[in-house]
mmCIF file as Biopython writes it, N, C-alpha, C and O atoms, coordinates in Angstrom:
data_model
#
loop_
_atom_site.group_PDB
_atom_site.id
_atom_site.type_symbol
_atom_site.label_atom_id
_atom_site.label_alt_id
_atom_site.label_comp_id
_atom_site.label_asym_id
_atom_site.label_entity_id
_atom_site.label_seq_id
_atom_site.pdbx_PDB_ins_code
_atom_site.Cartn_x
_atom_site.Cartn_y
_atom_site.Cartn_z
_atom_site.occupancy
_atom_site.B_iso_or_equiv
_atom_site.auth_seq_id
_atom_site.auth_asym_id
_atom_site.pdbx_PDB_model_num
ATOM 1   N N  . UNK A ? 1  ? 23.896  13.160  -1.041  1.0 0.0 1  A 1 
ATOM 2   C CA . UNK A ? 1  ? 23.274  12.902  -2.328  1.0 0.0 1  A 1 
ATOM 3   C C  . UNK A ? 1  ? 23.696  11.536  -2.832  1.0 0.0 1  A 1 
ATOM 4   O O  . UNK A ? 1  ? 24.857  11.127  -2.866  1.0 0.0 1  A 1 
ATOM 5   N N  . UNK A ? 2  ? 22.637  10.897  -3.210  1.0 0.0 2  A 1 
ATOM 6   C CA . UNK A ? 2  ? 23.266  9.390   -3.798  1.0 0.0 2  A 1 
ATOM 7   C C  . UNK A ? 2  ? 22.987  9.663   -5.151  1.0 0.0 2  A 1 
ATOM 8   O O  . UNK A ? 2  ? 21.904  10.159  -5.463  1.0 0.0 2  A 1 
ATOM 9   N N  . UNK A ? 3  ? 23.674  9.447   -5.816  1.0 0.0 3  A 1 
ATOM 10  C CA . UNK A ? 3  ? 23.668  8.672   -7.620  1.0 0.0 3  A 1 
ATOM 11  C C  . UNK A ? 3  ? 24.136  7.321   -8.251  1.0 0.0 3  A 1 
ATOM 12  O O  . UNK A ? 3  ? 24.385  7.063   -9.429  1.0 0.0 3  A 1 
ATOM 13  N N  . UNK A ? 4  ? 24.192  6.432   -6.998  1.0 0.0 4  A 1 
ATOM 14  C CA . UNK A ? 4  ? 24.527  5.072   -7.706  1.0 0.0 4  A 1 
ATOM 15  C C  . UNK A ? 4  ? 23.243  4.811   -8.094  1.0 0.0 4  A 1 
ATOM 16  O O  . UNK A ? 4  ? 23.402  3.956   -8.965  1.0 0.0 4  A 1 
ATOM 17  N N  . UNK A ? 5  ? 21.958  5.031   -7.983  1.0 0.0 5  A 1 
ATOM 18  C CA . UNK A ? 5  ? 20.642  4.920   -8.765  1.0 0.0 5  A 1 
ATOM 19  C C  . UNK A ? 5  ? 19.891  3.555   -7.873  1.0 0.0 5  A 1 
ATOM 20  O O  . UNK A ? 5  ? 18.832  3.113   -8.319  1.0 0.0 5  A 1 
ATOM 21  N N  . UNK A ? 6  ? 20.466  2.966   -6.679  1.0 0.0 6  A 1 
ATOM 22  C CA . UNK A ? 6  ? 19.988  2.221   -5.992  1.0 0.0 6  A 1 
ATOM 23  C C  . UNK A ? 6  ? 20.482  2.270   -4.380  1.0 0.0 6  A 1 
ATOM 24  O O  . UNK A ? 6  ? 20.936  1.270   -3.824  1.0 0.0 6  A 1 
ATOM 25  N N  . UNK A ? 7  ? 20.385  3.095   -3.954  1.0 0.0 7  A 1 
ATOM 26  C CA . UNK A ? 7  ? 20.592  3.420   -2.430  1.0 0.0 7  A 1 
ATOM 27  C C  . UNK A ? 7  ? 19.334  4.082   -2.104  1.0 0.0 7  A 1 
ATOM 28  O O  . UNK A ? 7  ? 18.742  4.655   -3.019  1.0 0.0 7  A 1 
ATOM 29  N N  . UNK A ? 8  ? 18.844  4.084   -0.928  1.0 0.0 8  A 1 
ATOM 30  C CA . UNK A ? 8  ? 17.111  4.474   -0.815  1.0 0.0 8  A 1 
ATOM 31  C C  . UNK A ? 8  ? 17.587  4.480   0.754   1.0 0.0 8  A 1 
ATOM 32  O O  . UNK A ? 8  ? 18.543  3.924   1.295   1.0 0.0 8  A 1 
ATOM 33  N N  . UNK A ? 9  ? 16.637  5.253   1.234   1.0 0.0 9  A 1 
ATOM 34  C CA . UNK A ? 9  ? 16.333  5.505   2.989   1.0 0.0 9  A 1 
ATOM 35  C C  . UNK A ? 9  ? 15.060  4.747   2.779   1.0 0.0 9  A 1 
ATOM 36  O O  . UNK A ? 9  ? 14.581  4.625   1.652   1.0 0.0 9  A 1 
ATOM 37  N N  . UNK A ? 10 ? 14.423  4.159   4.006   1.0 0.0 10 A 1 
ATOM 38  C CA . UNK A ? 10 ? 13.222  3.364   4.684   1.0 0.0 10 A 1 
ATOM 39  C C  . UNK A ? 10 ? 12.770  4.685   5.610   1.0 0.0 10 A 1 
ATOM 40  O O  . UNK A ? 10 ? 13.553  4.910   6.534   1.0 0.0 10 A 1 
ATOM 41  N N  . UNK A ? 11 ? 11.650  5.574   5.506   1.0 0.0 11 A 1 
ATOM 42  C CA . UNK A ? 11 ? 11.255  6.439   6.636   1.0 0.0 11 A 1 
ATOM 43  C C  . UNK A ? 11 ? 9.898   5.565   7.653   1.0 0.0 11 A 1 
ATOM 44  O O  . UNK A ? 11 ? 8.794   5.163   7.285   1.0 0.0 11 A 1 
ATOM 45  N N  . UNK A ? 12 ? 10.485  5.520   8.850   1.0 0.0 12 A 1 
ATOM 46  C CA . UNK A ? 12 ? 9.471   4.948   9.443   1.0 0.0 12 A 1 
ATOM 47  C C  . UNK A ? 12 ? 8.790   5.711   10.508  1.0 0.0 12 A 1 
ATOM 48  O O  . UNK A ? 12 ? 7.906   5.318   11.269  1.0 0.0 12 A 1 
ATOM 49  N N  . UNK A ? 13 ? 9.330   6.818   10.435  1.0 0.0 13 A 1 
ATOM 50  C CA . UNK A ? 13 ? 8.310   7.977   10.910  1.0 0.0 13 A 1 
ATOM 51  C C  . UNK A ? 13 ? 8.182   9.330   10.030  1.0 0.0 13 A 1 
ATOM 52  O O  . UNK A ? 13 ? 9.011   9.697   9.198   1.0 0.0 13 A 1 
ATOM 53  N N  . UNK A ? 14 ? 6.971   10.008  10.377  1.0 0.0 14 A 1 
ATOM 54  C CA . UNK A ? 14 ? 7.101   11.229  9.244   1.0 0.0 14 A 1 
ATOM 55  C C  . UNK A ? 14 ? 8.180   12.568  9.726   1.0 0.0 14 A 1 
ATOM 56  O O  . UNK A ? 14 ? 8.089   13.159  10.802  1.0 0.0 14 A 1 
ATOM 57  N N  . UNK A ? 15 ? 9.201   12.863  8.638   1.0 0.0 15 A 1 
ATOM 58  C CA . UNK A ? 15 ? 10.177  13.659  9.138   1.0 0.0 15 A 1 
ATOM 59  C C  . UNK A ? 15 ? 9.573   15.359  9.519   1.0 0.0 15 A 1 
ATOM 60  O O  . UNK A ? 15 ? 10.296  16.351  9.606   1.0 0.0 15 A 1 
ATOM 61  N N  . UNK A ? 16 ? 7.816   15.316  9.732   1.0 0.0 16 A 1 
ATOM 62  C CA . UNK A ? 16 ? 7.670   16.688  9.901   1.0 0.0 16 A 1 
ATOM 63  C C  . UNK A ? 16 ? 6.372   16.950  11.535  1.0 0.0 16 A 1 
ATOM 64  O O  . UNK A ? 16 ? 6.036   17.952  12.167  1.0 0.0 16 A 1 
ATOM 65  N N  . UNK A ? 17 ? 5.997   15.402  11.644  1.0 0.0 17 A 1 
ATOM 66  C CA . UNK A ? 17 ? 5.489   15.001  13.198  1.0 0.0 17 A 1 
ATOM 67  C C  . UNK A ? 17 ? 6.442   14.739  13.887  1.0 0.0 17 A 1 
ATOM 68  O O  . UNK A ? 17 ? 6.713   15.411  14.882  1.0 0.0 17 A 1 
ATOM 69  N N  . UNK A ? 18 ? 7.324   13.447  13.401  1.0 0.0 18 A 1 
ATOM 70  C CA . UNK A ? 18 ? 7.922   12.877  14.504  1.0 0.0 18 A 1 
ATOM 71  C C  . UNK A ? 18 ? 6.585   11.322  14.407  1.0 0.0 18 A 1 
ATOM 72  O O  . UNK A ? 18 ? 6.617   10.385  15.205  1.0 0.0 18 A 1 
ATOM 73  N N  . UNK A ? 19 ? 6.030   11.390  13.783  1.0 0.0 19 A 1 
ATOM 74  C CA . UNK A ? 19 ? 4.536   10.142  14.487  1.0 0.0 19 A 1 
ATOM 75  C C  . UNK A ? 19 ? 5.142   8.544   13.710  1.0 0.0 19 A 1 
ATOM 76  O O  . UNK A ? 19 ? 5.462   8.498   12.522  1.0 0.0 19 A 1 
ATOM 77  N N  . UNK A ? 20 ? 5.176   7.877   14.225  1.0 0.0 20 A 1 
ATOM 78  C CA . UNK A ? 20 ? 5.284   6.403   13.283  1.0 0.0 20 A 1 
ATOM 79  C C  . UNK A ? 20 ? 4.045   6.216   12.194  1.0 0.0 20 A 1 
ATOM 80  O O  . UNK A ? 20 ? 2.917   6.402   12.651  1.0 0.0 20 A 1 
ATOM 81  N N  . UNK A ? 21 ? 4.152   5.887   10.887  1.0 0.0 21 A 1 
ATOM 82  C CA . UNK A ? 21 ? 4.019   5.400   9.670   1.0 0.0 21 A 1 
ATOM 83  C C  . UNK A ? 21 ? 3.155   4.288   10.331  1.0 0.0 21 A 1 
ATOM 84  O O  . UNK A ? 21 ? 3.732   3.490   11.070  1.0 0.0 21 A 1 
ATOM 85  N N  . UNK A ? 22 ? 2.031   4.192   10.157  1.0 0.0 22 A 1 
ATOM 86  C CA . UNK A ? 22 ? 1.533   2.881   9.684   1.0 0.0 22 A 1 
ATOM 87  C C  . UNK A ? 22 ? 1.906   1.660   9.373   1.0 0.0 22 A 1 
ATOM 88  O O  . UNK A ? 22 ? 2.810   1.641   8.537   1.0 0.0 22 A 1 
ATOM 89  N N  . UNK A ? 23 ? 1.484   0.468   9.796   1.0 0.0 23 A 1 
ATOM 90  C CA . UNK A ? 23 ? 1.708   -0.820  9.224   1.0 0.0 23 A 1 
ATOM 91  C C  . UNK A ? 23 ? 1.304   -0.512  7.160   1.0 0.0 23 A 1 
ATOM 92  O O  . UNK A ? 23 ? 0.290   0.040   6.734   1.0 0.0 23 A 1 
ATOM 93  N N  . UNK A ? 24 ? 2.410   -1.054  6.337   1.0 0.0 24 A 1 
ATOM 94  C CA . UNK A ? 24 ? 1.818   -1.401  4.929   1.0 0.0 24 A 1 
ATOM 95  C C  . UNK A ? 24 ? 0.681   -2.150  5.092   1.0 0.0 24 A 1 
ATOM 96  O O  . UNK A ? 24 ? 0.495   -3.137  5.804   1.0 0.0 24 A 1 
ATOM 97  N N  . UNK A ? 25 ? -0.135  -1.509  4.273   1.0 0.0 25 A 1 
ATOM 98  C CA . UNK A ? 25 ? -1.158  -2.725  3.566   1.0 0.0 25 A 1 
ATOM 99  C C  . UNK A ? 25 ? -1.102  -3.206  2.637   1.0 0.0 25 A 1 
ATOM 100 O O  . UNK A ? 25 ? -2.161  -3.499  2.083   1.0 0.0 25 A 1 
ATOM 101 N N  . UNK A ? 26 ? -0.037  -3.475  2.105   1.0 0.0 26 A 1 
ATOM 102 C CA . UNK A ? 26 ? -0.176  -4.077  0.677   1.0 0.0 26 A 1 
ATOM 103 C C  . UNK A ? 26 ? -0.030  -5.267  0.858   1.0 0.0 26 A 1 
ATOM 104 O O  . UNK A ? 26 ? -0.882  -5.572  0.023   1.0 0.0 26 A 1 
ATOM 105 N N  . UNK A ? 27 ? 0.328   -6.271  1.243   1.0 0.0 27 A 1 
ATOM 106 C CA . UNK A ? 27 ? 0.361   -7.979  1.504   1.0 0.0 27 A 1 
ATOM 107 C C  . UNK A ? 27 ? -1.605  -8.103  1.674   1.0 0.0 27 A 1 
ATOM 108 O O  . UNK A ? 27 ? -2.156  -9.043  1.101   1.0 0.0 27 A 1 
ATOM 109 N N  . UNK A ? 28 ? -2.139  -7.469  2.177   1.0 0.0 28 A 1 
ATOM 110 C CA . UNK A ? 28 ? -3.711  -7.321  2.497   1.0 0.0 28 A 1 
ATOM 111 C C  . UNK A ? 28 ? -4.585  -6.635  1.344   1.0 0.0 28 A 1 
ATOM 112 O O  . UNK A ? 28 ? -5.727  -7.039  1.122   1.0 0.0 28 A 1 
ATOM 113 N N  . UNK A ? 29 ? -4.072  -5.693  0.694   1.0 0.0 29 A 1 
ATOM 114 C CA . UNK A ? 29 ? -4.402  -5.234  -0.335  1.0 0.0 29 A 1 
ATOM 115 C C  . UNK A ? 29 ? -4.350  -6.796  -1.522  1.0 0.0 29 A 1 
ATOM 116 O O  . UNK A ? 29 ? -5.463  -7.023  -1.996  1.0 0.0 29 A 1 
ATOM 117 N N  . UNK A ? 30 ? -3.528  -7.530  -1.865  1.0 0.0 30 A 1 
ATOM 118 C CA . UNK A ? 30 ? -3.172  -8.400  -2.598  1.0 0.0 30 A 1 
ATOM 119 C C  . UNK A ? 30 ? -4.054  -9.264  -2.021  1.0 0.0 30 A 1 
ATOM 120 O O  . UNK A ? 30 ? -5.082  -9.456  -2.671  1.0 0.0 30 A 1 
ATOM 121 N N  . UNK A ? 31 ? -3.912  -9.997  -0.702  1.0 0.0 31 A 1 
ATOM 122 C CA . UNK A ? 31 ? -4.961  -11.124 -0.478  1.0 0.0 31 A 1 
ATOM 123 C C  . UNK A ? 31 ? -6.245  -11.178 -0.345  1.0 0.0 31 A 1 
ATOM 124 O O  . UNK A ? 31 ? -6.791  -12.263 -0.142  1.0 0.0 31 A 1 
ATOM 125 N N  . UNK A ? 32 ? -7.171  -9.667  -0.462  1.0 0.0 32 A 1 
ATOM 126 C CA . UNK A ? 32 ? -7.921  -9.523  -0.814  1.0 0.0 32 A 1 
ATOM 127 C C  . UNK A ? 32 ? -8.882  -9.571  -1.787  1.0 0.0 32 A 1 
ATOM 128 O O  . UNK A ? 32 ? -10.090 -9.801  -1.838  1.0 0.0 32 A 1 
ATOM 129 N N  . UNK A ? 33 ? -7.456  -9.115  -3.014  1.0 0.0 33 A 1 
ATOM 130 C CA . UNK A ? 33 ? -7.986  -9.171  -4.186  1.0 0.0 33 A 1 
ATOM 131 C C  . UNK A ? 33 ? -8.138  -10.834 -4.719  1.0 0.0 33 A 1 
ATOM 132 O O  . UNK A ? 33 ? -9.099  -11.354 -5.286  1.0 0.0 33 A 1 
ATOM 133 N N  . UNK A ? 34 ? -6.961  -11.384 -4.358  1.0 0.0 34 A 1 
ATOM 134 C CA . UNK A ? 34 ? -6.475  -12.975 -4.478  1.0 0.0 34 A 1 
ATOM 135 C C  . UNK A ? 34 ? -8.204  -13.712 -3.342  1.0 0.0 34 A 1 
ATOM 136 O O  . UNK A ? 34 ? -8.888  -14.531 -3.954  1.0 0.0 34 A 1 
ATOM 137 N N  . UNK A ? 35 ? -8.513  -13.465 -2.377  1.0 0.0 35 A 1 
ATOM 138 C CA . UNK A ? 35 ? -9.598  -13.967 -2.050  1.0 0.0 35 A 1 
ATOM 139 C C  . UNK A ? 35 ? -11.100 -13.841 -3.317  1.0 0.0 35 A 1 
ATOM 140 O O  . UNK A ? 35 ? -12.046 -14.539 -3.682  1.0 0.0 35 A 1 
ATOM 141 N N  . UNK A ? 36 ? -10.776 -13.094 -3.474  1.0 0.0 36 A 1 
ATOM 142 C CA . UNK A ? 36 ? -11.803 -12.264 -4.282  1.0 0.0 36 A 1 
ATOM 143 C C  . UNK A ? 36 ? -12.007 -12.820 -6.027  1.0 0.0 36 A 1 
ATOM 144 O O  . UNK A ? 36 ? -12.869 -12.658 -6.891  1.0 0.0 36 A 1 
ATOM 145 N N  . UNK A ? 37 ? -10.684 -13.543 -5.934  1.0 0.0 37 A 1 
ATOM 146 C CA . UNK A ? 37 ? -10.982 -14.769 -7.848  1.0 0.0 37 A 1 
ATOM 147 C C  . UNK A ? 37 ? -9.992  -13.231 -8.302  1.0 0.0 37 A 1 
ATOM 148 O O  . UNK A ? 37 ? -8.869  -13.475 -8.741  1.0 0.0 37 A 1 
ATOM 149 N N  . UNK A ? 38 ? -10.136 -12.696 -8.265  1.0 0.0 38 A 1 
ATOM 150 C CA . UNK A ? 38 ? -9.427  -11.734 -9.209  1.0 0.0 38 A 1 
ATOM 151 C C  . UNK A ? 38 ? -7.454  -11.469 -9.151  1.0 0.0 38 A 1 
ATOM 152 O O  . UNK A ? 38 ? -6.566  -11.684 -8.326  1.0 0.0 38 A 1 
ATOM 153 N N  . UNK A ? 39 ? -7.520  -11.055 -10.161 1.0 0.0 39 A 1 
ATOM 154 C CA . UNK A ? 39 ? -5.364  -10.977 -10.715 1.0 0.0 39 A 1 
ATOM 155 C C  . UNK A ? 39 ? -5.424  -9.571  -10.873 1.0 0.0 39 A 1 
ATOM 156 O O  . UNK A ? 39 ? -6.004  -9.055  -11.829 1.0 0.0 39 A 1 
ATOM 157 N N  . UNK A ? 40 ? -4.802  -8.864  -9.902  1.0 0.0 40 A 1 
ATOM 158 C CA . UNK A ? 40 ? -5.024  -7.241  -10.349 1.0 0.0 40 A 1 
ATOM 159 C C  . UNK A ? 40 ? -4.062  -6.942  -11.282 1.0 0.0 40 A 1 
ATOM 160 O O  . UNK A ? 40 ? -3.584  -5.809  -11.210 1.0 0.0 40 A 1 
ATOM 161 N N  . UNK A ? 41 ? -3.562  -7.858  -12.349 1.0 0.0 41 A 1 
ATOM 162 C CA . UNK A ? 41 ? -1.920  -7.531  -12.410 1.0 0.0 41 A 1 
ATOM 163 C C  . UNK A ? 41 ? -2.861  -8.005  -14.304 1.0 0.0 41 A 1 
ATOM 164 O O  . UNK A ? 41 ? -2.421  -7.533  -15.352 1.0 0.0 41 A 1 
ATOM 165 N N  . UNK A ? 42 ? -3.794  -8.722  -14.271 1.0 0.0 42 A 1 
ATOM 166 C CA . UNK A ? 42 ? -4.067  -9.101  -15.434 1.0 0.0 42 A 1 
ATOM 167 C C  . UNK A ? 42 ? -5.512  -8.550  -15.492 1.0 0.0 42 A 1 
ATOM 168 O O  . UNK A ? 42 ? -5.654  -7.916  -16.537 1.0 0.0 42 A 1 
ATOM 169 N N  . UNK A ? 43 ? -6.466  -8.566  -14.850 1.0 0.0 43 A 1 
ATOM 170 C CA . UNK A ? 43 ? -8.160  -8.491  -14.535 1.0 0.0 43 A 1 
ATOM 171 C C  . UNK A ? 43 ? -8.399  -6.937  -14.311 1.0 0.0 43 A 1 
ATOM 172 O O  . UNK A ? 43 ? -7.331  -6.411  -13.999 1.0 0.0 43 A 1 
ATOM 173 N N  . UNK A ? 44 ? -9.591  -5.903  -14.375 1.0 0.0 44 A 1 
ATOM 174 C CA . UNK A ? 44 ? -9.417  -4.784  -13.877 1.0 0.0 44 A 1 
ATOM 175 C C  . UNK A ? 44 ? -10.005 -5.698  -12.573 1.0 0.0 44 A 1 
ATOM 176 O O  . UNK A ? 44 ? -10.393 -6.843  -12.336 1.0 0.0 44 A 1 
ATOM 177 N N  . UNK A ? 45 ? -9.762  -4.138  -11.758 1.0 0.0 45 A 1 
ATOM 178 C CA . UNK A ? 45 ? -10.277 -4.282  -10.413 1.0 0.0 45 A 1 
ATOM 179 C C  . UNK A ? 45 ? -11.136 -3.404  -9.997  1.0 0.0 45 A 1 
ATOM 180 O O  . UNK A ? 45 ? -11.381 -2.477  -10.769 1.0 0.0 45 A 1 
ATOM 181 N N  . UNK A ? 46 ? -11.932 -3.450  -8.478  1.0 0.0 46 A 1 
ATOM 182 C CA . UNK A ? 46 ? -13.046 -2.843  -8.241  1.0 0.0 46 A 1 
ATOM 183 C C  . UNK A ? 46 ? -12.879 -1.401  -8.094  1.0 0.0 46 A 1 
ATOM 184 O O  . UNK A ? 46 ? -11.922 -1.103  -7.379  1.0 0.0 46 A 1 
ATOM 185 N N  . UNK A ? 47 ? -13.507 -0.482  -8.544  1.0 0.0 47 A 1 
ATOM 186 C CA . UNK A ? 47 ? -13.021 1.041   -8.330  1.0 0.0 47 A 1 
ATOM 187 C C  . UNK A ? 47 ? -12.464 1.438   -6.515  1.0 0.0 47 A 1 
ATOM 188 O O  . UNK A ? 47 ? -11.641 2.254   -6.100  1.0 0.0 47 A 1 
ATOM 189 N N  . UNK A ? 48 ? -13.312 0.483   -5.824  1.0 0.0 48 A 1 
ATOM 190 C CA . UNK A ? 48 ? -13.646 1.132   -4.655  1.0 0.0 48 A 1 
ATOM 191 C C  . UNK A ? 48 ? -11.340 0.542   -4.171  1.0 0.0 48 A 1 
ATOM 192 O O  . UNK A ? 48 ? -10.692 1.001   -3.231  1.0 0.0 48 A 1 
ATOM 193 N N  . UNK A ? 49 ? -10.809 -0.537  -5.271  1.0 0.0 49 A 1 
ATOM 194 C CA . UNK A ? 49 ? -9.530  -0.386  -4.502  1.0 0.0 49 A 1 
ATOM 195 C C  . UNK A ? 49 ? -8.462  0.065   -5.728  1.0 0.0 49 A 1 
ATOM 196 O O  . UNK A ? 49 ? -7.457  -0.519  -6.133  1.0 0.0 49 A 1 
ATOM 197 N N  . UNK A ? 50 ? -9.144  1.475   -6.208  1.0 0.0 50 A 1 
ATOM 198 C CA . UNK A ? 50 ? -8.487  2.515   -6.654  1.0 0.0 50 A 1 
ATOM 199 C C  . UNK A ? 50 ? -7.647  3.596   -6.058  1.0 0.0 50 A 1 
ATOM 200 O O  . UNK A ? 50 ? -6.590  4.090   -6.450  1.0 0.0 50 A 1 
ATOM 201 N N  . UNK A ? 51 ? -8.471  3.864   -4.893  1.0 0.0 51 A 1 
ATOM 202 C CA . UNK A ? 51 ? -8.279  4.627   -3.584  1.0 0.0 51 A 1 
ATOM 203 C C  . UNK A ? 51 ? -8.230  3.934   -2.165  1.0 0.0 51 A 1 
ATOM 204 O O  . UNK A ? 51 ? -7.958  2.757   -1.928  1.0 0.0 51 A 1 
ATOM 205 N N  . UNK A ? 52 ? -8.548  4.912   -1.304  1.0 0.0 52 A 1 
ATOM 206 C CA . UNK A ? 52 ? -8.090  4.299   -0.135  1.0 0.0 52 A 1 
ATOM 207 C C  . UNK A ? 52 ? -9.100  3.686   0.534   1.0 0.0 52 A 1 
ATOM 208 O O  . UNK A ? 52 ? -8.990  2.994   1.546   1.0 0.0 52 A 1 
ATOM 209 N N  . UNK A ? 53 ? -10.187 3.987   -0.122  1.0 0.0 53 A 1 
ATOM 210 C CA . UNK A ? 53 ? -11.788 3.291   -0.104  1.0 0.0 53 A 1 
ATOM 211 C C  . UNK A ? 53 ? -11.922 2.206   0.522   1.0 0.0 53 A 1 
ATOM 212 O O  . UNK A ? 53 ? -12.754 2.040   1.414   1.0 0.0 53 A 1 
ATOM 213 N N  . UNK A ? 54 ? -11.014 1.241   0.070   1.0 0.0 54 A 1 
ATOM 214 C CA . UNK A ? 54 ? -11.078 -0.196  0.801   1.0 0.0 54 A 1 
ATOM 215 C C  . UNK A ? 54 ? -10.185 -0.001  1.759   1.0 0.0 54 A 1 
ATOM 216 O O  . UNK A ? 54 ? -10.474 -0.806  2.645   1.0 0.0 54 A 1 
ATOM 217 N N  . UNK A ? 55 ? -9.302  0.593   2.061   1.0 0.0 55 A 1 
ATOM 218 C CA . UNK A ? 55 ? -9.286  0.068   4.056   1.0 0.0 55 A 1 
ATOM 219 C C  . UNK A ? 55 ? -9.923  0.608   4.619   1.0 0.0 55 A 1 
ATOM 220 O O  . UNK A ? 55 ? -10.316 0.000   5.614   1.0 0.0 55 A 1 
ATOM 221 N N  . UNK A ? 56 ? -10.483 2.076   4.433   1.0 0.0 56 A 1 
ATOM 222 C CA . UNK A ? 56 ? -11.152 2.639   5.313   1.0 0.0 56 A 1 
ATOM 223 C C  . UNK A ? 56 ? -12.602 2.172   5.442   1.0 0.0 56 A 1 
ATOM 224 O O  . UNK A ? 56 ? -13.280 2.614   6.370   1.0 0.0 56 A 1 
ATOM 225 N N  . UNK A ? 57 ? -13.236 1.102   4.362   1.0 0.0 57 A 1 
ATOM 226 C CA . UNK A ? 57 ? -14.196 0.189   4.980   1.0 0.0 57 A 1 
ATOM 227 C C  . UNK A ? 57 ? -14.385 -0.688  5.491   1.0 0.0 57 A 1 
ATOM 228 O O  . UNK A ? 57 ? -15.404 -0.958  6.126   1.0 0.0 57 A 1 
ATOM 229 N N  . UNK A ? 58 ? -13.037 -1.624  5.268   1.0 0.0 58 A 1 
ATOM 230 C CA . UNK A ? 58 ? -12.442 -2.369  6.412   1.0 0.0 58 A 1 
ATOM 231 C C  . UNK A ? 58 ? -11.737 -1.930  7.802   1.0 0.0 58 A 1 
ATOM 232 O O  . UNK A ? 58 ? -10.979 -2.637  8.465   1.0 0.0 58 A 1 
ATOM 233 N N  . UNK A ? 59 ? -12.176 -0.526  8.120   1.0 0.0 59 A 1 
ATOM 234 C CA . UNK A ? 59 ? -11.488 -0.528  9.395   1.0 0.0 59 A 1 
ATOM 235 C C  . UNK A ? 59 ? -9.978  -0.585  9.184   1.0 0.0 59 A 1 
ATOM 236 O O  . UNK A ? 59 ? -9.261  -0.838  10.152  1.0 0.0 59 A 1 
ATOM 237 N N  . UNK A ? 60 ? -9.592  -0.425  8.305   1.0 0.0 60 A 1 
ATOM 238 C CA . UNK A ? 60 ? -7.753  -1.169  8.544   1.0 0.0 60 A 1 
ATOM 239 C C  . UNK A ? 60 ? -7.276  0.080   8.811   1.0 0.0 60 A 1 
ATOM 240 O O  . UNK A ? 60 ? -6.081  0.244   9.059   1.0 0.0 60 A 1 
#
């Protein structure tokens, strides 16, 4: 049990397959939006990257 309030595990496979985790998309998620004129941090953004909508139409 940790309680210093900043110790964390990295899981890079799922502890109930055994299968490796995916590459993140979030660096791609961001330069997308950044291609796109838009600040998701200030601007809304498109519904479709609410969900998982946008990679799975990009193939990612």
């Amino acid at each position: 049990m940790c309680t210093d309030g900043q110790s964390g595990i990295v899981l890079n496979h799922c502890p109930w397959s055994g299968k490796q985790f995916p590459s993140s998309l979030r660096d791609t998620y961001f330069d997308i939006l950044e291609a796109m004129g838009l600040d998701p941090w200030e601007e809304e953004i498109p519904e479709e990257f609410e969900s998982d909508a946008w990679w799975k139409a990009r193939g990612l």
